[in-house]
N, C-alpha and C positions, 0 to 999 in steps of 0.2 A: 845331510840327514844324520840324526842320533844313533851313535851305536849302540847295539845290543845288548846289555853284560845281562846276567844271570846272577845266582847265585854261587855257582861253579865260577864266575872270575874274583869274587873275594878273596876263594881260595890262589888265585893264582896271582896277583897284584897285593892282596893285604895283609898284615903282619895278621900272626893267628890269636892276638891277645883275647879276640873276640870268637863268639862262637853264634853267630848269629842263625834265626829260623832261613827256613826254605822261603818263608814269606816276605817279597819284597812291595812293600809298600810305595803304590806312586800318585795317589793324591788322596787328601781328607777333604772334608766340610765339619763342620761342628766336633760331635762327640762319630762321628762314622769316617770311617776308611777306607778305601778301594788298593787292591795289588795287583799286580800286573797282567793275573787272569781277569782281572775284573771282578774276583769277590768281593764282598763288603766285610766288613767288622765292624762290631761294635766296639768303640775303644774305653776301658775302664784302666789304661795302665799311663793315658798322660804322658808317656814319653821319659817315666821316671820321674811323676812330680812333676812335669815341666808345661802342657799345656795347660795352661791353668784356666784359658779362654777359648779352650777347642782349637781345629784346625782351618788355618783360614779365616780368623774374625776378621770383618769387613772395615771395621775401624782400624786395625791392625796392619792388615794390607793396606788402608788408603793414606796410611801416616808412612810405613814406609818408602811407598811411592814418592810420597811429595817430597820426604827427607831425602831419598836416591837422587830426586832431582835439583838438590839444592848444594849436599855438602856431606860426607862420608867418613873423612877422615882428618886429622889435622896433627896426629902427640899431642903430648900433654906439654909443646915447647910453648903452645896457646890454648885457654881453657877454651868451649864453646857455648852455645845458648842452650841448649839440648841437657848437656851435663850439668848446668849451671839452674836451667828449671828443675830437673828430675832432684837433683841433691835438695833444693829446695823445699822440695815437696816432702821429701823422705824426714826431713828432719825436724816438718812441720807435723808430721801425724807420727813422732817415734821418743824416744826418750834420748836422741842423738842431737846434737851441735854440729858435728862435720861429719864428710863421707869422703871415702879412699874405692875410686871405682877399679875392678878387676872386668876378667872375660868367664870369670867361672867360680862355682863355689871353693873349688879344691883352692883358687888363689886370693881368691875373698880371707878364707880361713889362714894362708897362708902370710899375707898381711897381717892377720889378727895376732897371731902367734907370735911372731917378732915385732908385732907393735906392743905385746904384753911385755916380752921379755926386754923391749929399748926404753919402757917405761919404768921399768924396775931396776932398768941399771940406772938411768937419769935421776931417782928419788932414794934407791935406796943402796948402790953401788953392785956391783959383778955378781954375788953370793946368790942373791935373789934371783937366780933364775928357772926354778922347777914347775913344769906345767904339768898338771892332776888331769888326767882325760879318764874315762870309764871302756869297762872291756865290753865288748860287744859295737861301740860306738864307732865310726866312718866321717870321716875330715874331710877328704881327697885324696887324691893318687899320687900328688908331688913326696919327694922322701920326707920332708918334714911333717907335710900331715897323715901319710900312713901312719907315721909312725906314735903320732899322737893319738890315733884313731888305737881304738883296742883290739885289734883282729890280726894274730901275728901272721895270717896266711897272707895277707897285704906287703911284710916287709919281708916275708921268706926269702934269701937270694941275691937282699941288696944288702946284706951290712956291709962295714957298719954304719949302723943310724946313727941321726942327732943322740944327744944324751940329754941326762935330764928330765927325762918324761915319767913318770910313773902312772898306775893305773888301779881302778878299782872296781867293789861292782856299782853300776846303777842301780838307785834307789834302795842305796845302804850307807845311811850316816853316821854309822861307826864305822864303818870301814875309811869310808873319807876322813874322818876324826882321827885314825890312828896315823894315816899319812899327809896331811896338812902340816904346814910347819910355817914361821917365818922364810925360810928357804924357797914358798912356794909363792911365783907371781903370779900364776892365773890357774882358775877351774875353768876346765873346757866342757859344756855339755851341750846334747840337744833336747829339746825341750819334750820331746818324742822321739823314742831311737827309732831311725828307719830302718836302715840294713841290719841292723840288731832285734828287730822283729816285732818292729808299730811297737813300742811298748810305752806309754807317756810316764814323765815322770810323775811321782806323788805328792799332790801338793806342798805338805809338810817336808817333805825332802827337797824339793827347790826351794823353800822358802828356810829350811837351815845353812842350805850349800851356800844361801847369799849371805847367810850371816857369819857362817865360816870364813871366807871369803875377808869379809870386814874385819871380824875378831883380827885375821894376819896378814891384815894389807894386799890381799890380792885380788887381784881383776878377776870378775866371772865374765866370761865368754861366752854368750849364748850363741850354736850353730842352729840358725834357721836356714838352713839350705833348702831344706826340701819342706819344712812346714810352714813358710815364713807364704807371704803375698796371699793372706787368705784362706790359704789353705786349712788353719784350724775352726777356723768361724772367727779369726777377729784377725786383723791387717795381717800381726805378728802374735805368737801362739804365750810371749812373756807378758802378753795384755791382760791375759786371762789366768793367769798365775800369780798374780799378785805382787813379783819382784819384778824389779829393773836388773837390769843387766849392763856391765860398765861397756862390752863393745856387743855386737853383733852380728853374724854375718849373713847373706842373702845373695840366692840365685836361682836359681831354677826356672820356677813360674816370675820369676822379675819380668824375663823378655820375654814369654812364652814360647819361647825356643831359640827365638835370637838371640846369640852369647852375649851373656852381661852378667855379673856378682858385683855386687857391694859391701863392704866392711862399712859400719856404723858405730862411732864413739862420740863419747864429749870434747868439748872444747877442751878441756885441760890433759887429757891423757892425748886426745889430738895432737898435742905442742911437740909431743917426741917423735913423732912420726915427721919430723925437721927434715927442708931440701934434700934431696939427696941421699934418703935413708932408705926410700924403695920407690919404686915406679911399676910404671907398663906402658910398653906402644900403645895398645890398643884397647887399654881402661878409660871408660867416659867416651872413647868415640859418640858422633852425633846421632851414626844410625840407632847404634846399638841404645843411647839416654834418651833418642827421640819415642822409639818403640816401649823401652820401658814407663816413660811418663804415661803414655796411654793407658799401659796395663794399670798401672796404680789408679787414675784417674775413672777406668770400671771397675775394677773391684775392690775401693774403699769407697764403697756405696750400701746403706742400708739394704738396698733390692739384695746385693750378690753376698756379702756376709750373712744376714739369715736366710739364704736359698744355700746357703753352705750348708747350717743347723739344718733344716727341713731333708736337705738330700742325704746328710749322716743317718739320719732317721728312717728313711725310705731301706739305706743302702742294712742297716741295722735286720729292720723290718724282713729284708729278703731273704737275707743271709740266716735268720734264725727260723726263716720257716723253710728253707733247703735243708737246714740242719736236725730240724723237727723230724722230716721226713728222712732224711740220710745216717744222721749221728756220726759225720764224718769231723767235726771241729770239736775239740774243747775249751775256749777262746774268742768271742769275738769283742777286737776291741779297736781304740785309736782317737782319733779329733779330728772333728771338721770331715775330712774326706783325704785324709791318710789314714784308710782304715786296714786292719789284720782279723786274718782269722785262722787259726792256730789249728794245725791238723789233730786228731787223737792221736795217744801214743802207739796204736794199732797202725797207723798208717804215718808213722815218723818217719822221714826223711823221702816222703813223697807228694811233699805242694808240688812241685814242676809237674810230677803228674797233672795236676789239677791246670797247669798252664798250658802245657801240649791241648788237651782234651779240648779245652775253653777255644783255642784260635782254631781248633779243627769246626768248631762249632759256630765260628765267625765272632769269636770275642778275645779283645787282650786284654790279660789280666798280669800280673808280674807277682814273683815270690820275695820274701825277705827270708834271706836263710833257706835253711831245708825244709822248715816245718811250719812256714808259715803263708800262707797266698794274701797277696798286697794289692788294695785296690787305690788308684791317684789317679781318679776322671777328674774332666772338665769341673771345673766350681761351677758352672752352668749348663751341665748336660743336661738333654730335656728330660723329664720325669718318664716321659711312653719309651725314649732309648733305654735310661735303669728299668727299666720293670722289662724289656725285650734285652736286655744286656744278661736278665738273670735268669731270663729261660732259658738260655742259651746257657748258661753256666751250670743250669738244676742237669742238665741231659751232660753237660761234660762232666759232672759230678756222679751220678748214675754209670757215666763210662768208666772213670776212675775206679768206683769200686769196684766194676763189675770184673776188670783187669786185675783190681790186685785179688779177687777174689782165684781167680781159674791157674 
């Protein structure tokens, strides 16, 4: 028989890095969710970006299945079919020649970063190694990518960091203009800050950073972590921006929830990333490239990219006629279905409000920062779940104020 745990044994078994709700979650279907009393939720927060095909897709489960029963694991002492179709695939709908599989974004991006900087010692010797990230922006948790990440409450505790890194604002190309240099081997950015608060870059400002980039030899880095598999309305979010980007990275929604990231380059900056220069046990596994081939194979489909556009629109639609009524945002914005919506400064440093209030009301929704409430459903949540995801959200909206009113 199963034992029992609660929420009081986190406390007593797991490190307190986390602070998780009283709601324990113990089975989904689609875009809805059941916990352990048996209430339902409506899920609008994805898992952080991550279910990008709901919970439990059937196709999903039935490729796992047959992959559990076939073949799971192997190193990389022997490639497999699974990693060897998925990379295929990846490099056939991308601006990429090869792929370096990882188990997460933070090591996706972590590969990237020293594939920049062993590329730049291999072409233009040791000197070349400064990497440009933007402040507000989130890499991963590993030391090297907090630290590239712009949010110094990330590396409060551990120095000392890597060096090297400097940092600027997003979407300010003189700011990046005053620190650019030959010195510098890659710009790091995402295409849309997530944890930095949905904010997309500006067209005109991705499309200089790439030519900055060029002007002094350095690699631009696009992090699609969290925007990348559809989630903007187009496979990957630099489809729609007009540059290419020399690596890229991805995870999240790849495996919808099955760990897996991938780092994406060309064939020739590929060449330095030579034997030996970096690995992982359990990068490319079969479970892990069987499940992600799936996800790619539904959602780089006409149907589920413009049911992306259609549901940005819908999720738009809501959000501005709650706000109509409430006047609680000054802000709605985002791509695809990594959307924000920015509290007034009357009510600054209280989205979380707006997230308690929402799962008491049977919905998740997740914040970026303090001031801002972060929506990352299903790419296929059904239209009658949003339009019941946001009733549900108008009455936890009405709670919020009515609390910070008393």
């Amino acid at each position: 028989m199963t034992e029992q745990v609660t929420r009081a044994t986190f406390d007593d078994v797991m490190c307190p890095n986390y602070a998780p709700a009283a709601i324990i979650p113990v089975r989904g279907e689609g875009s809805r969710l059941w916990d352990q009393e048996g209430k339902e939720y409506i899920d609008f927060a994805g898992g952080i970006a991550v279910t990008a095909l709901g919970h439990s897709h059937p196709t999903l489960v039935d490729t796992m299945r047959e992959q559990a029963g076939m073949l799971w694991h192997l190193s990389n002492v022997m490639t497999n079919e699974p990693a060897l179709r998925l990379a295929k695939k990846l490099t056939e709908k991308t601006f990429a020649d090869r792929v370096f599989f990882a188990n997460s974004g933070g090591e996706a991006n972590e590969a990237a970063f020293k594939l920049a900087r062993r590329y730049a010692f291999d072409h233009f010797g040791p000197e070349k190694n400064e990497i440009i990230s933007f402040y507000q922006s989130f890499h991963g948790r590993t030391l090297f990518t907090v630290s590239v990440g712009g949010q110094a409450k990330y590396t409060e505790g551990f120095a000392p960091v890597p060096g090297g890194i400097k940092h600027c604002e997003y979407n300010d190309i003189e700011a990046l203009k005053a620190l650019i240099s030959d010195k510098t081997c890659a710009v790091v950015m995402e295409p849309i800050q997530g944890e930095g608060g949905i904010i997309p870059a500006d067209p005109e400002f991705a499309k200089q950073v790439r030519e900055l980039c060029d002007q002094h030899s350095a690699l631009l880095v696009y992090d699609e972590v969290q925007s990348g598999v559809g989630r903007s309305g187009t496979l990957y979010a630099y489809q729609q921006q007009g540059i290419t980007p020399d690596i890229l990275t991805t995870a999240k929604s790849l495996g919808n929830g099955f760990p897996v990231g991938a780092m994406l380059t060309t064939a020739e900056i590929g060449k330095s990333l030579a034997v030996g220069t970096h690995g992982s046990t359990y990068g490319g596994n079969p479970m892990a490239a069987a499940i992600a081939e799936a996800v790619i194979d539904i959602v780089d489909t006409p149907e589920v990219l413009e049911g992306v556009k259609k549901r940005h629109q819908l999720f738009v639609d809501e959000l501005t006629a709650i706000n109509n009524k409430h006047h609680v945002f000054k802000d709605i914005r985002g791509m695809g279905l990594l959307m924000g919506a920015e509290v007034t400064d009357e009510l600054a440093g209280h989205a979380k409000d707006f997230l308690t209030h929402a799962a008491n009301e049977g919905l998740f929704v997740l914040v970026a920062g303090p001031n801002v409430v972060r929506f990352a459903p299903s790419l296929i949540i059904p239209e009658a779940d949003i339009k019941e995801g946001f009733q549900r959200f108008e009455r936890a909206v009405a709670k919020t104020v009515a609390d910070l009113k008393k």
